[in-house]
N, C-alpha and C positions, 0 to 999 in steps of 0.2 A: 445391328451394327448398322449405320441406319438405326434402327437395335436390332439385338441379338436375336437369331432364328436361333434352336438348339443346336442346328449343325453350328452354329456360328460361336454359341458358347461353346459347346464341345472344343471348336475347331482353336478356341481361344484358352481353354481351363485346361485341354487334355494332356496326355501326360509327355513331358519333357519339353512342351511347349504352352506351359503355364507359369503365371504369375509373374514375377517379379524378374528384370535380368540376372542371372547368376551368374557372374564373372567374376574373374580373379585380379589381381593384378597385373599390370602391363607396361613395358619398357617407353621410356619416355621418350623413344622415340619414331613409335607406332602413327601412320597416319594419323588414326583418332586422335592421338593426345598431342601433334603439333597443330588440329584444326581446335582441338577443345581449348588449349593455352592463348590461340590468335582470337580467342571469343570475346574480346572485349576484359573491363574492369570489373573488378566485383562487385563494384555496386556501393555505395555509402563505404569502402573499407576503410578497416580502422589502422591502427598502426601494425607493425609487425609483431609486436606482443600480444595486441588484441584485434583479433580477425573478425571478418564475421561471422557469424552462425546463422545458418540457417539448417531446417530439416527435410529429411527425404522419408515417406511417409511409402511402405507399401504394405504385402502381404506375404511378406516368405514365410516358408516353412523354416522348418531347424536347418537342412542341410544348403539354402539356397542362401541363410544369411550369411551364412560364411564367406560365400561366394560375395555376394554385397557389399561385405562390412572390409571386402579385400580392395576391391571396386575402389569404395570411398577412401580406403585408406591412399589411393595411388593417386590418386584423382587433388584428394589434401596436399601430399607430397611435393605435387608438381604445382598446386593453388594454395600456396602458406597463409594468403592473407585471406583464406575461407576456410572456414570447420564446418563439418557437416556430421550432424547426429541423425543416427538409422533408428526409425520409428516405427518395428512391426505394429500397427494394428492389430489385427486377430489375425494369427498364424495359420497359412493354409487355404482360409476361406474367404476367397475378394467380394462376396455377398455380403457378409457381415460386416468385413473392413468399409465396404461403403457405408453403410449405417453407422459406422461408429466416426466416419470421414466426416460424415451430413452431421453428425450433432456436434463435432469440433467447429464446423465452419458456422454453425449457426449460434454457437458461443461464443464467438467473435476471435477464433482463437488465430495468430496469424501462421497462416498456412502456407507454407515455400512450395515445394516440389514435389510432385505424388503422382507414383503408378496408377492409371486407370486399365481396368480389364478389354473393355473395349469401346466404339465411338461412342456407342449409346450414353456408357458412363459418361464419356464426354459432352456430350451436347446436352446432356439431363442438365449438368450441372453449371454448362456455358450459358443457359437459357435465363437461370437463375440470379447470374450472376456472381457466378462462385470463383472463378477462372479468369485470370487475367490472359487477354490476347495480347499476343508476341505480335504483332505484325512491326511495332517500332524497333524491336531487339531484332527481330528478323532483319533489318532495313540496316539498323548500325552495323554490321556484322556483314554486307553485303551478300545475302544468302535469300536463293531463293526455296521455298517450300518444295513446289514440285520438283526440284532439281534436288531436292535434298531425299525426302521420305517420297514412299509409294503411296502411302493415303494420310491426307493434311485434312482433317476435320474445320471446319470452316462456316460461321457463322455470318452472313452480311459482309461477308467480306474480310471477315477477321477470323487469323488463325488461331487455334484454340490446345493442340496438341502436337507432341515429337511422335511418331513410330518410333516405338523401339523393340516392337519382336516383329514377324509376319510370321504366317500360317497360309498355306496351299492347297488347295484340290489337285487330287487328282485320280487316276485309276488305275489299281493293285491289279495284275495280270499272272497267270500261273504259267509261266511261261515255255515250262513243258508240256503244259495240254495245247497251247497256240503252235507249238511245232509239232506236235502229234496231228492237228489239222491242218496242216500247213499254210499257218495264217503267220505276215509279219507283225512287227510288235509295233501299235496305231503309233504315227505323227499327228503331232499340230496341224490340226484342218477335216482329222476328222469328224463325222454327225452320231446324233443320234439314232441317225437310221444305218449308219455303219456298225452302232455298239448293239442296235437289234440284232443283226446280220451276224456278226460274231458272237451273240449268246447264241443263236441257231446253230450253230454250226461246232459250238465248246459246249453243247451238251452228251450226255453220254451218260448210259445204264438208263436203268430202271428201276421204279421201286424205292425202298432203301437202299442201296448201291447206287442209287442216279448223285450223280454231278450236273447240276445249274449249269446253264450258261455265265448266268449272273445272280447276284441276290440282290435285293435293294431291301432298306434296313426299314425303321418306322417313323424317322424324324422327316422335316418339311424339305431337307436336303433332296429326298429319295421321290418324295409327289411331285415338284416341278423344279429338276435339277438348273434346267436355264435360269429360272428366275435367284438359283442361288449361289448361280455363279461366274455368270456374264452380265449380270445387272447388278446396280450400283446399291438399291435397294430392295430388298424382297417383296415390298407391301404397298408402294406408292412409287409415280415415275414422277420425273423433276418437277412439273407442273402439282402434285399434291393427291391427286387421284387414284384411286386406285388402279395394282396393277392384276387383280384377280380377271377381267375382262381380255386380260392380254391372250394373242395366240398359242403362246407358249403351255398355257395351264389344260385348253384344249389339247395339243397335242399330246403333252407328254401325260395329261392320263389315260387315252388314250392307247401313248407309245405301251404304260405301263398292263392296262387291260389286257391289250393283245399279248404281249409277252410272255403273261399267265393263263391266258386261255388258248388265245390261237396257238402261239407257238412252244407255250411247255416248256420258255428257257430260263425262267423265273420264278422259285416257290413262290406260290400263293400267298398274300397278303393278310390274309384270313388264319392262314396256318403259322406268316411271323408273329402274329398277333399275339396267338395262343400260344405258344412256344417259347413265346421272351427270350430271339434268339441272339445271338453275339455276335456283329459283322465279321471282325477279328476269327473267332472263331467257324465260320462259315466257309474262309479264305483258306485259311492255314490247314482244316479238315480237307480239304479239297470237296468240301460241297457244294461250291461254286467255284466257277474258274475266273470269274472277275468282279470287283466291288471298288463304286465310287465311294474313295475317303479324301483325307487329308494328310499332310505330309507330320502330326503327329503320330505315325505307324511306320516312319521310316524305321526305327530300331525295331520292327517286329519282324523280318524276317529273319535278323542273326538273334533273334532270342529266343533258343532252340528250349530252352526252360521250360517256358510257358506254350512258346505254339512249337513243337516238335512237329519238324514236316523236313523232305527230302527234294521239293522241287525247287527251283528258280525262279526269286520273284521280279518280273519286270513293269514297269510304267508308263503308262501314256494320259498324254493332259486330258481334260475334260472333254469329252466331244462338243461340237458346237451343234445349236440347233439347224435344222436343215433349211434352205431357201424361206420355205411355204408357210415358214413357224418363228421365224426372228419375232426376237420381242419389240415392242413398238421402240425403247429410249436404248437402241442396239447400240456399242458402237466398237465392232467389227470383231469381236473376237476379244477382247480384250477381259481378262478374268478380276474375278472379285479376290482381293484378299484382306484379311484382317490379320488383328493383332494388339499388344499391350501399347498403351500411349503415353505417356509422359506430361503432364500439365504444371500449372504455375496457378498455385491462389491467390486471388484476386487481394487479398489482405497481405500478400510477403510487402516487408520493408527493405527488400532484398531482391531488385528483379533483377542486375544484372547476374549479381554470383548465383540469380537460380538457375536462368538462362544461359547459365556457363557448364552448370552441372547438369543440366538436360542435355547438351551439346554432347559432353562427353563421353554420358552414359549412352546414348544414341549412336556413336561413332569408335568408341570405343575398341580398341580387336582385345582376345583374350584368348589364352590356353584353353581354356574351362567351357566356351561359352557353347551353349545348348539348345539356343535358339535361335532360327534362322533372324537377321537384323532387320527392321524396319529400314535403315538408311539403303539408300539406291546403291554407293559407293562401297557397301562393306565387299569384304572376301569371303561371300555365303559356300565357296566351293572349298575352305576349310573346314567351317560348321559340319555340311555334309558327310565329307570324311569323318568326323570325329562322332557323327551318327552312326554312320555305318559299322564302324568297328570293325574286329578282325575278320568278320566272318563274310569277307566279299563276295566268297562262291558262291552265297546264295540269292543276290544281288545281280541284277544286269546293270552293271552301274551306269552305260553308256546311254541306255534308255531314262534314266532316273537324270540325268545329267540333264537331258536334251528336253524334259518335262519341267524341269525345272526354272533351268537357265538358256535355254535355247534362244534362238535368234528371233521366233514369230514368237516369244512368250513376252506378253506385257498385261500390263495389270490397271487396272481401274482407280481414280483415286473415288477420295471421299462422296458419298451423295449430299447434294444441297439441301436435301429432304431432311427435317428431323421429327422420325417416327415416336412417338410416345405411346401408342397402344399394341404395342407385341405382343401382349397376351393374349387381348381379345384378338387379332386379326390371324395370327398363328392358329387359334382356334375354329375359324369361320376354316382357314387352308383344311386343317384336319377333318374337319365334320364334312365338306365339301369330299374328298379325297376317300373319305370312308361311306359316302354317300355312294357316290359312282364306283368304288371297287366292289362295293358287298350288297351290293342291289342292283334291278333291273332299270334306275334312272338312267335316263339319256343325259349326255355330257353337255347339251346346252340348256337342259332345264338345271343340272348342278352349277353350272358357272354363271344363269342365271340370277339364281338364289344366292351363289357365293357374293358375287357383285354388290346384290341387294345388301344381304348383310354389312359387306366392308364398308359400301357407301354411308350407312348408318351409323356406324362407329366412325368415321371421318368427320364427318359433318359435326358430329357430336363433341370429339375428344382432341382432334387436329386443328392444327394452321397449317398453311400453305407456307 
């Protein structure tokens, strides 16, 4: 994002915070739908017998069209002089639906309005020229981007995408083993060398009966959490360069080395390897008493189905990296999030009623709805609740609250960076990270190497 890391498709695909908005219908006189009605005209419309039509292109599954096709039915309702027809592409899988997106738009087909999974997808296709930039409907409609969405994808200066879901880090706590050591549950501010300190200290047994302090899983989230959660993008800072030379990548494999050796509050990396083991499942076993995820796990501690477990689960944000380790393009704290984006093709004959029906779907409130919202304005502390479910005893809700939406929590918009080689540079992260965990290399002949490599595929495959 930037493009996707897999924590970041995960954090985009995973489950009840993927794909497509699923909403339902909404009373017409919900915030959303008096800010979606003042969005301007529809655009070329026709008379009142014949509206316009345009289409809304994504990837739902069976049960999320529902949701959708309720959506648009309210949305018509309240916009008589626009019809809108719901277009799954390939049901379920936003991989595919792009492929089958890319051969409509290069058949010249005109394209109104379409969910993208996340920026990547976005700027892949802004590059192209696929994507009509909003910055004039932005302009008519008096509305500012950042004032609008948390992360505005942004080309030259030209915007490119709506947010319309977010996705969150943060870290899952057993919060009955924090009170057995008499540890409170972390605020906003704390380090990485505080979340050492507390796997020391929430370990316990031996053997098979030991309990982890922590687990850290196998994705690029877990080798250099700062760069995947306090930086804008994972693989290049604003300037174009790479950021595997950053201090952060030192430190925290490092942080992670000692964690597994010196201090015994982390299974071995070598042992998650082999084991192909399940964050989820590490947490809810009480094999570990803490794991950084994302806020796609919020329904797992009332889903006693699947993870039966008896403790309390509580939350605290991401730790920040400590003084000696900020990454170079820092800017203060302020966390990464993603999410689904909303575009406009470049071919609609229809910009205003697309730009009306992005609006809406953006801002929108709903019964139904399951995703926490891209828009800065929504009432994400509904969503929440309607996450959580009945099962709040298990739940420290007050800490989940204050992780969330607390007063120091702010978030990152888009990076001006548009990465195109994620495979290869993810891969240099991994081979680097498997280098210095399962071998006797020193950490500056790996981030050495690692450098060399990225710098090679930069020069190669990037622009600035």
């Amino acid at each position: 994002m930037k493009q996707m890391s897999k924590r970041r498709a995960a954090a985009a695909l995973a489950l009840l915070l993927t794909g497509a908005i699923a909403v339902s219908g909404c009373g017409g006189n919900s915030a959303g739908s008096q800010e979606a009605s003042n969005g301007g005209s529809a655009g070329n419309p026709g008379s009142a017998s014949e509206p316009v039509s345009i289409k809304y292109y994504n990837w739902d599954n069976e049960a999320q069209t529902a949701g959708t096709d309720a959506m648009l039915a309210d949305f018509m309702k309240q916009n008589p002089d626009i019809k809108v027809e719901h277009v799954v592409l390939v049901p379920g899988d936003s991989v595919e639906m792009l492929k089958k997106l890319d051969f409509l738009i290069s058949s010249g087909e005109a394209v109104d309005v379409v969910a993208l999974p996340n920026l990547g997808a976005v700027y892949e296709r802004a590059t192209r020229g696929a994507l009509s930039p909003l910055n004039e409907l932005y302009e008519q409609n008096s509305l500012v981007p950042e004032e609008e969405y948390y992360v505005n994808p942004k080309i030259d200066d030209q915007y490119y995408g709506m947010q319309l879901t977010s996705s969150f880090n943060y870290v899952l706590l057993n919060k009955d083993a924090l009170d057995e050591a008499g540890l409170p549950v972390p605020a906003y501010g704390w380090t990485w060398d505080d979340y050492r300190d507390y796997a020391k200290k929430l370990n316990k047994g031996e053997g098979v009966d030991k309990r982890y302090g922590t687990y850290f899983h196998t994705w690029e989230l877990y080798m250099n959490a700062p760069a995947q959660t306090v930086m804008k993008d994972p693989f290049r800072y604003d300037d174009g360069s790479t950021i595997l030379a950053d201090p952060t990548y030192k430190y925290f494999f490092q942080l992670r080395k000692d964690m597994e050796a010196a201090d015994q509050s982390a299974k071995p990396y070598a042992d998650v390897l082999a084991a192909k083991l399940n964050y989820r499942t590490e947490f809810f076993n009480e094999e570990a008493a803490m794991v950084l995820t994302g806020s796609w796990t919020i329904p797992d501690p009332g889903n006693q189905e699947q993870y039966p477990h008896s403790f309390t689960t509580a939350f605290a944000p991401v730790p920040l990296p400590p003084a000696n380790a900020e990454p170079k393009d820092y800017e203060g704290g302020k966390y990464f999030t993603s999410g689904t984006q909303v575009v406009m093709g470049a071919t609609t004959k229809h910009k205003e009623a697309s730009f009306k029906l992005m609006r809406y779907m953006t801002t929108a409130d709903s019964e139904s709805r399951l995703e926490f919202s891209g828009w800065k304005k929504a009432d994400n502390q509904v969503v929440l609740d309607r996450l959580i479910g009945e099962d709040r005893e298990l739940y420290d809700v007050e800490s989940l609250q204050n992780t969330l939406f607390g007063d120091d929590i702010q978030y990152l918009d888009a990076s001006s960076v548009i990465t195109v080689s994620t495979s290869e540079l993810t891969k240099v992260i991994n081979d680097g990270f498997s280098k210095f965990m399962l071998s006797d290399e020193s950490i500056d002949d790996v981030q050495k190497w690692m450098v060399d490599e990225a710098g090679k595929i930069i020069n190669e495959k990037e622009s600035k």
